[in-house]
NUGUFI-635575 format. One record per atom (N, C-alpha, C): residue number from 0; atom name; x, y, z. Coordinates in nm, 3 decimals. Example, Ala and Ser with C-alpha at 12.3 -4.5 7.8 and 13.67 -1.06 7.14 Angstrom:
2
+-----+-------+---------+---------+---------+
| num | atomo |       x |       y |       z |
+-----+-------+---------+---------+---------+
|   0 |     N |   1.319 |  -0.569 |   0.780 |
|   0 |    CA |   1.230 |  -0.450 |   0.780 |
|   0 |     C |   1.320 |  -0.330 |   0.780 |
|   1 |     N |   1.285 |  -0.225 |   0.708 |
|   1 |    CA |   1.367 |  -0.106 |   0.714 |
|   1 |     C |   1.290 |   0.003 |   0.787 |
+-----+-------+---------+---------+---------+
***
This chain:
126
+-----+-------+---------+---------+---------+
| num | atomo |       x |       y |       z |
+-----+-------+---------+---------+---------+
|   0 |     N |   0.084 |  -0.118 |   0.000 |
|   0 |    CA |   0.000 |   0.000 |   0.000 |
|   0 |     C |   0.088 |   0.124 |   0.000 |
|   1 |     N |   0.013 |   0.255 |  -0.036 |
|   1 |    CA |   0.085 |   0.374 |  -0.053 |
|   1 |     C |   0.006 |   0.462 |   0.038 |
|   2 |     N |   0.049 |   0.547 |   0.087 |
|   2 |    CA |  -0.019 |   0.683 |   0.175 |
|   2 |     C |   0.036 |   0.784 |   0.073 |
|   3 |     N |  -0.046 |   0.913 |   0.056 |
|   3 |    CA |  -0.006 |   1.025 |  -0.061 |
|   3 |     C |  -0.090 |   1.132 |   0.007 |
|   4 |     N |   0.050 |   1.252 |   0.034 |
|   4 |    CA |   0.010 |   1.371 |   0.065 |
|   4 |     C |   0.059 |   1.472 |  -0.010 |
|   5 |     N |  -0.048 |   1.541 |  -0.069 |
|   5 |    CA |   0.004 |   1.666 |  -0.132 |
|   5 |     C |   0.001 |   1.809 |  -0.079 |
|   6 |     N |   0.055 |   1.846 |  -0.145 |
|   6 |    CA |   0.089 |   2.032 |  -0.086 |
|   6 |     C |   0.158 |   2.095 |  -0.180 |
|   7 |     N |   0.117 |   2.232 |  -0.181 |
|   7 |    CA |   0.198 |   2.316 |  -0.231 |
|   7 |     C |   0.027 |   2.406 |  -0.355 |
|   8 |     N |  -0.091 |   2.356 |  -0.283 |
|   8 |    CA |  -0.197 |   2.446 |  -0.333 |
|   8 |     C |  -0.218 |   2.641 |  -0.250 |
|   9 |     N |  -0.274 |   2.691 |  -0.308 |
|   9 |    CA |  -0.308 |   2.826 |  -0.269 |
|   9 |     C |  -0.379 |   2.901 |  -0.390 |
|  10 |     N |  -0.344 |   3.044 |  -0.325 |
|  10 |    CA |  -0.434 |   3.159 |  -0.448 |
|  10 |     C |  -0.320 |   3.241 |  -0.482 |
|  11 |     N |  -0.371 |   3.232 |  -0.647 |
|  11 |    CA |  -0.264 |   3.303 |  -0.740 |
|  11 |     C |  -0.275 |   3.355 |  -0.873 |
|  12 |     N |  -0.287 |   3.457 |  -0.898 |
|  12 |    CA |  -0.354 |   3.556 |  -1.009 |
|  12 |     C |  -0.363 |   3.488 |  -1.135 |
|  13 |     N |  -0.455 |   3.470 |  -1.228 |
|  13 |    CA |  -0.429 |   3.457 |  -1.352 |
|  13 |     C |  -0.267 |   3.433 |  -1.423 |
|  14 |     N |  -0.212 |   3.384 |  -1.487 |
|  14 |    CA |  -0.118 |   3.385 |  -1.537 |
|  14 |     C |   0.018 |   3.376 |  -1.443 |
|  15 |     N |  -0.023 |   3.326 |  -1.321 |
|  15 |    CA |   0.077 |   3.280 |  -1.205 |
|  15 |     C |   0.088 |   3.126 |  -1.257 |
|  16 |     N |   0.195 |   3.109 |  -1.150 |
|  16 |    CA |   0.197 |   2.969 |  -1.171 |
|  16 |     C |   0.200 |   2.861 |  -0.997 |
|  17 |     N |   0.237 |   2.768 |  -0.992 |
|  17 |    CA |   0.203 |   2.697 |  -0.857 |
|  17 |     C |   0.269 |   2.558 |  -0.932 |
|  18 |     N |   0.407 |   2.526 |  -0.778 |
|  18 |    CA |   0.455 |   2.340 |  -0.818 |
|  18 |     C |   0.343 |   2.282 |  -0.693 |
|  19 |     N |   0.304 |   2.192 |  -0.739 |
|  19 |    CA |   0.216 |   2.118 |  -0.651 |
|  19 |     C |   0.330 |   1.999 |  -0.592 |
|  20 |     N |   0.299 |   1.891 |  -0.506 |
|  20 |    CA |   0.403 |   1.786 |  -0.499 |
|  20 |     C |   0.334 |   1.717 |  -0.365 |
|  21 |     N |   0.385 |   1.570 |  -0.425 |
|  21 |    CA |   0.283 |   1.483 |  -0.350 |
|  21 |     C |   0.387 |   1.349 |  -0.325 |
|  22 |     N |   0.345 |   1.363 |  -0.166 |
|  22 |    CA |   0.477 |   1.243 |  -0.115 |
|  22 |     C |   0.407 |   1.115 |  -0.076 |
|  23 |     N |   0.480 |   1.022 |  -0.095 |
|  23 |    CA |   0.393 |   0.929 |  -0.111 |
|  23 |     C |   0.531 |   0.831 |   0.007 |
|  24 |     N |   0.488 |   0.728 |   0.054 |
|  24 |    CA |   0.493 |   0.666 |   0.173 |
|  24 |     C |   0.530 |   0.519 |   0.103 |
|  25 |     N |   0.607 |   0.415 |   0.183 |
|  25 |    CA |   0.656 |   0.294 |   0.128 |
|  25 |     C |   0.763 |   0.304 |   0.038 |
|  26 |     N |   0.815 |   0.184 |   0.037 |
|  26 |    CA |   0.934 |   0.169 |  -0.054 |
|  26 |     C |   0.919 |   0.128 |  -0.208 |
|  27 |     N |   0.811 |   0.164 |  -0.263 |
|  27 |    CA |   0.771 |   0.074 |  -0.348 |
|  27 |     C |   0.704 |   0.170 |  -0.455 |
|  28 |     N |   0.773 |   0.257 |  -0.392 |
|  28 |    CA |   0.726 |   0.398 |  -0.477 |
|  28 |     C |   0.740 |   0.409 |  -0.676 |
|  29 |     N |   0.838 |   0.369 |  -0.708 |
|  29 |    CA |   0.894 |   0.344 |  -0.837 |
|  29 |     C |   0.858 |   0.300 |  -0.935 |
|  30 |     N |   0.756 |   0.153 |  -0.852 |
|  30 |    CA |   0.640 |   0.061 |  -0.924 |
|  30 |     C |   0.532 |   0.142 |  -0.944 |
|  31 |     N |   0.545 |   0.224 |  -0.905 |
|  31 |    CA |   0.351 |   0.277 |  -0.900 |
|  31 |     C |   0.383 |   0.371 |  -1.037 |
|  32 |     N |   0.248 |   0.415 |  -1.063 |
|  32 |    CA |   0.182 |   0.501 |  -1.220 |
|  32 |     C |   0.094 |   0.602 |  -1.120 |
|  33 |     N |   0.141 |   0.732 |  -1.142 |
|  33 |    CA |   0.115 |   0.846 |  -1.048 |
|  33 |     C |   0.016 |   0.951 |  -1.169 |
|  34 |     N |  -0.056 |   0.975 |  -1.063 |
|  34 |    CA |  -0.180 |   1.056 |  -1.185 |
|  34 |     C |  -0.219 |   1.154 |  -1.076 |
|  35 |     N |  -0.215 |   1.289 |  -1.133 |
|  35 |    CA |  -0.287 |   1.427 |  -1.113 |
|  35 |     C |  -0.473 |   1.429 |  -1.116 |
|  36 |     N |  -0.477 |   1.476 |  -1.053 |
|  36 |    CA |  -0.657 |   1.530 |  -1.091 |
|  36 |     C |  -0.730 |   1.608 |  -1.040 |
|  37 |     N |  -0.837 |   1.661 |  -1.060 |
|  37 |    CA |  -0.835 |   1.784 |  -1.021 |
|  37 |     C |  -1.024 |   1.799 |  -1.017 |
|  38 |     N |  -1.081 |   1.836 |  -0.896 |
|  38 |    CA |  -1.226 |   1.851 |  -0.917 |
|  38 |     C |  -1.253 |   2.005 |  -0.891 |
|  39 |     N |  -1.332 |   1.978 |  -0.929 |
|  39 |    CA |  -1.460 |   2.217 |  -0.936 |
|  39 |     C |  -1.542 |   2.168 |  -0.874 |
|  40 |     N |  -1.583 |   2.250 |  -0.781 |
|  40 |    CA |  -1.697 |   2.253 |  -0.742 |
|  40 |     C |  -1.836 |   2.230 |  -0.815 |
|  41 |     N |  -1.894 |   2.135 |  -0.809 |
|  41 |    CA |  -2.035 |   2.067 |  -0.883 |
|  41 |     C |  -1.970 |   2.026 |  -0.989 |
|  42 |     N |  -1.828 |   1.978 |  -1.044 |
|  42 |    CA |  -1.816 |   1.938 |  -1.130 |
|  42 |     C |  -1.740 |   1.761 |  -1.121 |
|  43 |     N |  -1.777 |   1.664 |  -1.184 |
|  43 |    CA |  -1.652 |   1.538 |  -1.152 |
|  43 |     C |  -1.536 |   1.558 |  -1.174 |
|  44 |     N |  -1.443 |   1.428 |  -1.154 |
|  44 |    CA |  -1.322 |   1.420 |  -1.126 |
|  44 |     C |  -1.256 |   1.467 |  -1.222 |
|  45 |     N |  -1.181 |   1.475 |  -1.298 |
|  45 |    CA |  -1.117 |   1.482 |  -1.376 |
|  45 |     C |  -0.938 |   1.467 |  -1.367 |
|  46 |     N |  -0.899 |   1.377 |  -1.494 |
|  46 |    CA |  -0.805 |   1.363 |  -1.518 |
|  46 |     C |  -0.694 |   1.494 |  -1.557 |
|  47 |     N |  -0.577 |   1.478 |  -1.494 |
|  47 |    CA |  -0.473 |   1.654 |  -1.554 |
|  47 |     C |  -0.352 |   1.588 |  -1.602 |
|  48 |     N |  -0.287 |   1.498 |  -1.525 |
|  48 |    CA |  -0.169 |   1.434 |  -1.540 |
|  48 |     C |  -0.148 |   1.313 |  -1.494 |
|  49 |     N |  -0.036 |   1.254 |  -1.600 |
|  49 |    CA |   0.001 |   1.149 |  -1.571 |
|  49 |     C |   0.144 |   1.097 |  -1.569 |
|  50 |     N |   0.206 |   0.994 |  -1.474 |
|  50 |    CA |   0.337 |   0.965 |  -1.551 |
|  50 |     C |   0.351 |   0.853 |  -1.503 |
|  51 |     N |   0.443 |   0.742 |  -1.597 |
|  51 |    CA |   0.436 |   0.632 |  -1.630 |
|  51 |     C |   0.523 |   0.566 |  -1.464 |
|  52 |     N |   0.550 |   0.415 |  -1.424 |
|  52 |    CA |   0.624 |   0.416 |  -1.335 |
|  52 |     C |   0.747 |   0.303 |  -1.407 |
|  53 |     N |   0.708 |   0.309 |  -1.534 |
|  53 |    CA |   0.859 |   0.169 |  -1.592 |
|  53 |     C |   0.934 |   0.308 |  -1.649 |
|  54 |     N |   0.894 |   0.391 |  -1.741 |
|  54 |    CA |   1.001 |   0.474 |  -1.790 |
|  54 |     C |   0.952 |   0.621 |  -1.756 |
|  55 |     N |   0.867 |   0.641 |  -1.715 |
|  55 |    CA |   0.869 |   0.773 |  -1.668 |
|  55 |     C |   0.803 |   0.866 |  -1.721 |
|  56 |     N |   0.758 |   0.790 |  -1.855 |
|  56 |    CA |   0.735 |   0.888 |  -1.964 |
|  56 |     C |   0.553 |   0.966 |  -1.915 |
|  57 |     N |   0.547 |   1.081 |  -1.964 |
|  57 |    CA |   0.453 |   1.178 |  -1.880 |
|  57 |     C |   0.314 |   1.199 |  -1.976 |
|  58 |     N |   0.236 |   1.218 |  -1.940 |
|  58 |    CA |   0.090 |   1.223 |  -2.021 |
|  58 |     C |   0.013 |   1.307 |  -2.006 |
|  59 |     N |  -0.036 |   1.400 |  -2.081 |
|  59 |    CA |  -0.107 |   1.525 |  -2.025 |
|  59 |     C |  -0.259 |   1.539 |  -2.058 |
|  60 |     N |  -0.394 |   1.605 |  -2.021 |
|  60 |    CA |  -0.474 |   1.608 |  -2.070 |
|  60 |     C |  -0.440 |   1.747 |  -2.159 |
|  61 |     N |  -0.547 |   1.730 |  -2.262 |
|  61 |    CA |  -0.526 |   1.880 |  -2.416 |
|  61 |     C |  -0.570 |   2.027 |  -2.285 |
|  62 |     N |  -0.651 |   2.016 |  -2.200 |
|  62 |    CA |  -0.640 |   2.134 |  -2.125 |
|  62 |     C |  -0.535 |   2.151 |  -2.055 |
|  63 |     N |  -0.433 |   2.076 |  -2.014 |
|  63 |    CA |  -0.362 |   2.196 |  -1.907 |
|  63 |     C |  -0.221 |   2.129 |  -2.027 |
|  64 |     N |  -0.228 |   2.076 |  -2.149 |
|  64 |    CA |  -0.103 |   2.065 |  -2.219 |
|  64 |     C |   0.033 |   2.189 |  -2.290 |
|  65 |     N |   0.094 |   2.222 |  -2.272 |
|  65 |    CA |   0.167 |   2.279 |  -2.270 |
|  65 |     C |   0.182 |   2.416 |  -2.174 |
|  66 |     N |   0.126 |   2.368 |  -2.069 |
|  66 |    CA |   0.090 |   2.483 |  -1.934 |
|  66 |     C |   0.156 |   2.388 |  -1.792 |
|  67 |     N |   0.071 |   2.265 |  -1.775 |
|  67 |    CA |   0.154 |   2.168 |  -1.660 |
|  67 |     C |   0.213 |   2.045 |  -1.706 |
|  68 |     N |   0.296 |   2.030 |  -1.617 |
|  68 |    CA |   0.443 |   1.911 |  -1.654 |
|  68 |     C |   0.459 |   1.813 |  -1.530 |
|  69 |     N |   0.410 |   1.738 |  -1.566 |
|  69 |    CA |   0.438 |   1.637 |  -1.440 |
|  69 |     C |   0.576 |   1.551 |  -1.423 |
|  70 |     N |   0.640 |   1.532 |  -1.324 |
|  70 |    CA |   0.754 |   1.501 |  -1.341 |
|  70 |     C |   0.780 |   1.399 |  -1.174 |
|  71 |     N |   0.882 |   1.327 |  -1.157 |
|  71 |    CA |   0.839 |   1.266 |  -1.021 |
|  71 |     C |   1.028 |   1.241 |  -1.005 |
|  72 |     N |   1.040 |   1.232 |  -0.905 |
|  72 |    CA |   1.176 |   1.178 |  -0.800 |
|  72 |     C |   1.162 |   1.068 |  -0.772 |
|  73 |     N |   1.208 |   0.958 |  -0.815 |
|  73 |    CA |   1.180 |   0.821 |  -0.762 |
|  73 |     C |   1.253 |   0.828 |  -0.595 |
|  74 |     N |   1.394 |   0.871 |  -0.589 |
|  74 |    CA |   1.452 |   0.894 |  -0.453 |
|  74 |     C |   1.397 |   0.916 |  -0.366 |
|  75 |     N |   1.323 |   1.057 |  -0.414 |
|  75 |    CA |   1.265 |   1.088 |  -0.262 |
|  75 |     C |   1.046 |   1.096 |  -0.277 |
|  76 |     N |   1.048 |   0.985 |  -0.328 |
|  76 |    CA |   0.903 |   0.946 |  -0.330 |
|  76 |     C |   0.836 |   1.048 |  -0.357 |
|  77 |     N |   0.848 |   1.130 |  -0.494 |
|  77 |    CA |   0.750 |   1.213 |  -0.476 |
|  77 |     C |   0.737 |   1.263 |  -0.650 |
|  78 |     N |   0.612 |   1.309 |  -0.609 |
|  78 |    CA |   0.588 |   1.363 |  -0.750 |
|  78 |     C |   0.549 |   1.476 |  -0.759 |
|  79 |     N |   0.557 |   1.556 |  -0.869 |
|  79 |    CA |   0.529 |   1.690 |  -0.874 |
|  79 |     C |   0.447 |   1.741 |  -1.007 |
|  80 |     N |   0.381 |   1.818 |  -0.992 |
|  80 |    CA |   0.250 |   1.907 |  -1.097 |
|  80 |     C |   0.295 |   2.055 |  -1.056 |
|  81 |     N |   0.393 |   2.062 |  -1.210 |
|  81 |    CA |   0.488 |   2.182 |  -1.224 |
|  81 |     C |   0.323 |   2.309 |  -1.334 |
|  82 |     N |   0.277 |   2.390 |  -1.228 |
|  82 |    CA |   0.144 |   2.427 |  -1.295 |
|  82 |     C |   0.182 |   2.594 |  -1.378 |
|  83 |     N |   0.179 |   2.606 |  -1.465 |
|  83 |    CA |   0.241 |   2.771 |  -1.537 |
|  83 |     C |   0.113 |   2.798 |  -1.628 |
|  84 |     N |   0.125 |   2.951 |  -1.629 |
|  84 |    CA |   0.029 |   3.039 |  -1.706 |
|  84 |     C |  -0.156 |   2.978 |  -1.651 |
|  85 |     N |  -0.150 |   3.026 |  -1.531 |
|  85 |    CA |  -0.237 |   2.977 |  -1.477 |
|  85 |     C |  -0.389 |   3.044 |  -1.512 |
|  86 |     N |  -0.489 |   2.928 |  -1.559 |
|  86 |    CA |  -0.594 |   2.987 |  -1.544 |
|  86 |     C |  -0.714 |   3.053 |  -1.452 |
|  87 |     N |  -0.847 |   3.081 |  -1.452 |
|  87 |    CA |  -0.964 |   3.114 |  -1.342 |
|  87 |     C |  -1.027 |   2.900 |  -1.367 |
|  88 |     N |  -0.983 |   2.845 |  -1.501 |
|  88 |    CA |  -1.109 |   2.740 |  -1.483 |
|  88 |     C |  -0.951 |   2.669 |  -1.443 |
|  89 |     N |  -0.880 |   2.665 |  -1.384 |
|  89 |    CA |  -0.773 |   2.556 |  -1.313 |
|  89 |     C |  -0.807 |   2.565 |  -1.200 |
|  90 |     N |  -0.905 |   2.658 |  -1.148 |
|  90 |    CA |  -0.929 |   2.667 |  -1.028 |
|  90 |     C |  -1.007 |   2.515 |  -0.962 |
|  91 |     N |  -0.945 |   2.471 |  -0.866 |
|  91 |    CA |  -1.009 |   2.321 |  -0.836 |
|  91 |     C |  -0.971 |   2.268 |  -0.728 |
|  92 |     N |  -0.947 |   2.186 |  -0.683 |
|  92 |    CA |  -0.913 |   2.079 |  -0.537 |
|  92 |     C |  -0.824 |   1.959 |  -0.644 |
|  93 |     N |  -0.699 |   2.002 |  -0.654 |
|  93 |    CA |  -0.643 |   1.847 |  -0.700 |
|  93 |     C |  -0.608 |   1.720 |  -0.596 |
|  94 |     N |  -0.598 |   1.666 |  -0.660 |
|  94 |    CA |  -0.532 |   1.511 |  -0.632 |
|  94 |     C |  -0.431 |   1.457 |  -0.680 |
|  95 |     N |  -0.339 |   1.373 |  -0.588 |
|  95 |    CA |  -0.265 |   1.286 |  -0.688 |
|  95 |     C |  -0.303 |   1.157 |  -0.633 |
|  96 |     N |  -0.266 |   1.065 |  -0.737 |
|  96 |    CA |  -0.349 |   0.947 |  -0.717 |
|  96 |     C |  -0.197 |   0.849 |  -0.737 |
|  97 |     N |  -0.259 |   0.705 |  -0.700 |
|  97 |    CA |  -0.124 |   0.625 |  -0.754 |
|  97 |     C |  -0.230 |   0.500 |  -0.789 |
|  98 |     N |  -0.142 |   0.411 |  -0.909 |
|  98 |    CA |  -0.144 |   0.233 |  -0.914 |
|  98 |     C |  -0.047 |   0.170 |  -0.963 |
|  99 |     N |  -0.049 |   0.045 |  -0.868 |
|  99 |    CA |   0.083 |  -0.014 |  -0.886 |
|  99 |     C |   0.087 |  -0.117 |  -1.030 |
| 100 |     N |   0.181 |  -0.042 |  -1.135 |
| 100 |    CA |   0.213 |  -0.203 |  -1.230 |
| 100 |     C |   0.117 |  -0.183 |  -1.320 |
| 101 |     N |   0.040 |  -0.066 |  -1.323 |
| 101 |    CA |  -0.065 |  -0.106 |  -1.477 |
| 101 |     C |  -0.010 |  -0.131 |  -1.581 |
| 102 |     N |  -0.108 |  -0.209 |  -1.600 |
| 102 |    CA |  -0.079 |  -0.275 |  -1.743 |
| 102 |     C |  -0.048 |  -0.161 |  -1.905 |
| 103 |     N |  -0.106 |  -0.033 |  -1.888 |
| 103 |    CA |  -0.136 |   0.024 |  -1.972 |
| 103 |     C |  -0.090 |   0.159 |  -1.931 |
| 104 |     N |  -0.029 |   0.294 |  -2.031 |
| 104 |    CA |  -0.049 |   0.427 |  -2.008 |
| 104 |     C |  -0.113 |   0.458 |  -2.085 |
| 105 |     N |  -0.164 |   0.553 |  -2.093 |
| 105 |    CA |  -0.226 |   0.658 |  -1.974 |
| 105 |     C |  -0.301 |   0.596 |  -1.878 |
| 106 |     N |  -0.291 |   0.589 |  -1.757 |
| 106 |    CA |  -0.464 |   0.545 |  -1.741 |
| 106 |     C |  -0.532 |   0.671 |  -1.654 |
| 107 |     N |  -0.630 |   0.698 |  -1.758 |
| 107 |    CA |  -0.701 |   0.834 |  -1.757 |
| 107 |     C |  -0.797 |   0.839 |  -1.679 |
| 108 |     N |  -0.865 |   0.687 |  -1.605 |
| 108 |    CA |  -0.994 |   0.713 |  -1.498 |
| 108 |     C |  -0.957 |   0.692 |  -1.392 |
| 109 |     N |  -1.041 |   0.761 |  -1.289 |
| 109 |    CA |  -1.008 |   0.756 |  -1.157 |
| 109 |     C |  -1.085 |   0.630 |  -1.111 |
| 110 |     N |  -1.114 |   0.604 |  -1.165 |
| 110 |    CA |  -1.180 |   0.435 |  -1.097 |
| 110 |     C |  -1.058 |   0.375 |  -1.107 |
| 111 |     N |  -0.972 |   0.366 |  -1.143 |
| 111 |    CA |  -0.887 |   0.279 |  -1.194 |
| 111 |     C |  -0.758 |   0.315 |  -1.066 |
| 112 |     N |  -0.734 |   0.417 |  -1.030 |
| 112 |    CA |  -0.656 |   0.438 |  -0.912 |
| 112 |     C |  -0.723 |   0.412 |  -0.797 |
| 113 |     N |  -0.644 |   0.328 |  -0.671 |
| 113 |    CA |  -0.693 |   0.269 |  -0.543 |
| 113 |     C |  -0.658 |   0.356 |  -0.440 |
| 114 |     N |  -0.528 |   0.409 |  -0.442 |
| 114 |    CA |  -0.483 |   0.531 |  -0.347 |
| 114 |     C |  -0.470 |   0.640 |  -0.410 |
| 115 |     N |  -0.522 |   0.743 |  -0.312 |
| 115 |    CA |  -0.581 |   0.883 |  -0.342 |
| 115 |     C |  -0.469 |   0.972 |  -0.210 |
| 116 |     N |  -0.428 |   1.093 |  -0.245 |
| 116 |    CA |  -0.407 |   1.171 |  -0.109 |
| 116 |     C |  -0.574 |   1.243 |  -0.092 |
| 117 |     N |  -0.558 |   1.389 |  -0.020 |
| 117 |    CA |  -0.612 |   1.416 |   0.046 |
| 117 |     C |  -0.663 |   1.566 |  -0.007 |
| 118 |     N |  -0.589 |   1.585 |  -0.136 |
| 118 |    CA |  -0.631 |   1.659 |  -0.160 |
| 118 |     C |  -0.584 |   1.820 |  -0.149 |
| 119 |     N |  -0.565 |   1.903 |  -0.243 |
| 119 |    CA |  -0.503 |   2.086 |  -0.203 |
| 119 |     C |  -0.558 |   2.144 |  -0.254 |
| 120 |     N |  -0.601 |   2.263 |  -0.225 |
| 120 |    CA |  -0.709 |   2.368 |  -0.326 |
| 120 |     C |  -0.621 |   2.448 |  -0.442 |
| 121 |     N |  -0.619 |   2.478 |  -0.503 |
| 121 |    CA |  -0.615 |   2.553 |  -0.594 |
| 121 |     C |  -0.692 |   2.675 |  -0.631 |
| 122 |     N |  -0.657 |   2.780 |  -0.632 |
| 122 |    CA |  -0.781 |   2.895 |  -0.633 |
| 122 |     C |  -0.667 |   3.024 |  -0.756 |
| 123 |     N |  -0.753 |   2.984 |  -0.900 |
| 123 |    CA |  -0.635 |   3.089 |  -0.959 |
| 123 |     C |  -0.769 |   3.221 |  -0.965 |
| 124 |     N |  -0.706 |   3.374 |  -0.936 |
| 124 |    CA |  -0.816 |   3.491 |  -0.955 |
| 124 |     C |  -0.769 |   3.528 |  -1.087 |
| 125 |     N |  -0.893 |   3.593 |  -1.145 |
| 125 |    CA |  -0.885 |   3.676 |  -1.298 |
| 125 |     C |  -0.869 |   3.812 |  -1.251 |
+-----+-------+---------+---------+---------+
***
């Protein structure tokens, strides 16, 4: 099993930016497939980022693509949602999520991840 805490949410003007980063617990960190996500108020989950846990390689949704960069430290268990040119609709409560060994990248649903952290707000103003 994994425990996952993130931090590094707040409020930040339009066209700011925010590193998010999410530490995750156990030794077994390396195996896992680490995914971003992000909910609005009255709105579902949604997928933002992804990155692989055999090569690393990173997956973005077409909204936050060439704006956030997900990137992770196998060393020190953690992953990060590098967020730039920030919008009012990025405004949300993300997540990072983990699963160990999927079979497949991307994997884009949150049904599909078993451990969740806890969650950071995000609040960008126009």
């Amino acid at each position: 099993q994994v425990q996952l805490v993130e931090s590094g949410g707040g409020l930040v003007q339009a066209g700011g930016f925010l590193r998010l980063s999410c530490a995750a617990s156990g030794r077994t960190f390396s195996s896992y497939s680490m995914g971003w996500f992000r909910q609005a108020p009255g709105k579902e989950r949604e997928f933002v980022a992804g990155i692989n846990w055999s090569d690393a390689s990173p997956y973005s949704a077409d909204a936050v693509k060439g704006r956030f960069t997900i990137s992770r430290e196998n060393a020190h268990n953690t992953v990060y949602l590098q967020m730039d040119s920030l919008k009012p609709e990025d405004t949300a409560v993300y997540y990072c999520a983990a699963k160990f060994r999927p079979r497949y990248f991307p994997v884009l649903s949150a049904s599909e991840y078993p451990y969740w952290g806890q969650g950071t707000q995000v609040t960008v103003s126009s």
